[in-house]
C-alpha positions in Angstrom: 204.9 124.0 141.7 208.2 124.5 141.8 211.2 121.3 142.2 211.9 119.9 145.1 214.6 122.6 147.2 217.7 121.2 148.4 217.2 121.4 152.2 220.0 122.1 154.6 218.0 121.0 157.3 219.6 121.1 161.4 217.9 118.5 163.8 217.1 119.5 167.5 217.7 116.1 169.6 217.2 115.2 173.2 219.1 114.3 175.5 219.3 110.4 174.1 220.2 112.0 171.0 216.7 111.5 169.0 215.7 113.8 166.5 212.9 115.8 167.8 212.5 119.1 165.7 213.9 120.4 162.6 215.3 123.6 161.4 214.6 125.0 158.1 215.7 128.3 156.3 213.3 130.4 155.9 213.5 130.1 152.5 213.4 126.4 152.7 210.5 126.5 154.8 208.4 129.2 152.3 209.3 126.6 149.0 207.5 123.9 151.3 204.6 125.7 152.0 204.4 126.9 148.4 204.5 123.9 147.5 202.1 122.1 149.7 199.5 124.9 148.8 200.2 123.5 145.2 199.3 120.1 146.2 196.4 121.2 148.0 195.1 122.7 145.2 195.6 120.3 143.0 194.0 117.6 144.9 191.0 120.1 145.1 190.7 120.4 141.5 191.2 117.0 140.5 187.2 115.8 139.5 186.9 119.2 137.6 186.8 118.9 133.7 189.2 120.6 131.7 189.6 121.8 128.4 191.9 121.3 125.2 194.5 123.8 124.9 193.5 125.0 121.5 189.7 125.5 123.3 191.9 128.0 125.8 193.5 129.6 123.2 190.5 130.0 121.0 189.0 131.8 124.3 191.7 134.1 124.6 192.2 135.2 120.9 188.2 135.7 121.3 188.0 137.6 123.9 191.1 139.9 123.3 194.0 138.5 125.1 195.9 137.0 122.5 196.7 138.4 118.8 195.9 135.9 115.3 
């Protein structure tokens, strides 16, 4: 997940000068949705167990990925 962009965000009002929509960069708007989809996933994975790092790196140097 990446930090939180610095938006440059432009408001659409109406005619009593609410705010009504907003308009993002395209860029803006991707690092949002990246980073919702972060969340999302994290919230998903929250009740799974997880393992020690040296457990991970065990795995890897057994099965070939990492050196000694």
């Amino acid at each position: 997940m990446s930090a939180m962009p610095e938006l440059s965000p432009q408001f659409v009002t109406d005619k009593n000068g609410k705010k009504t929509a907003v308009i993002l960069s395209i860029e803006e708007y991707n690092a949002l949705v990246e980073d919702l989809r972060d969340l999302a996933s994290i919230v998903e994975r929250r009740e799974e167990s997880s393992i020690s790092h040296e457990q991970v790196v065990a795995e890897l140097k057994k099965d070939g990925y990492l050196q000694d």
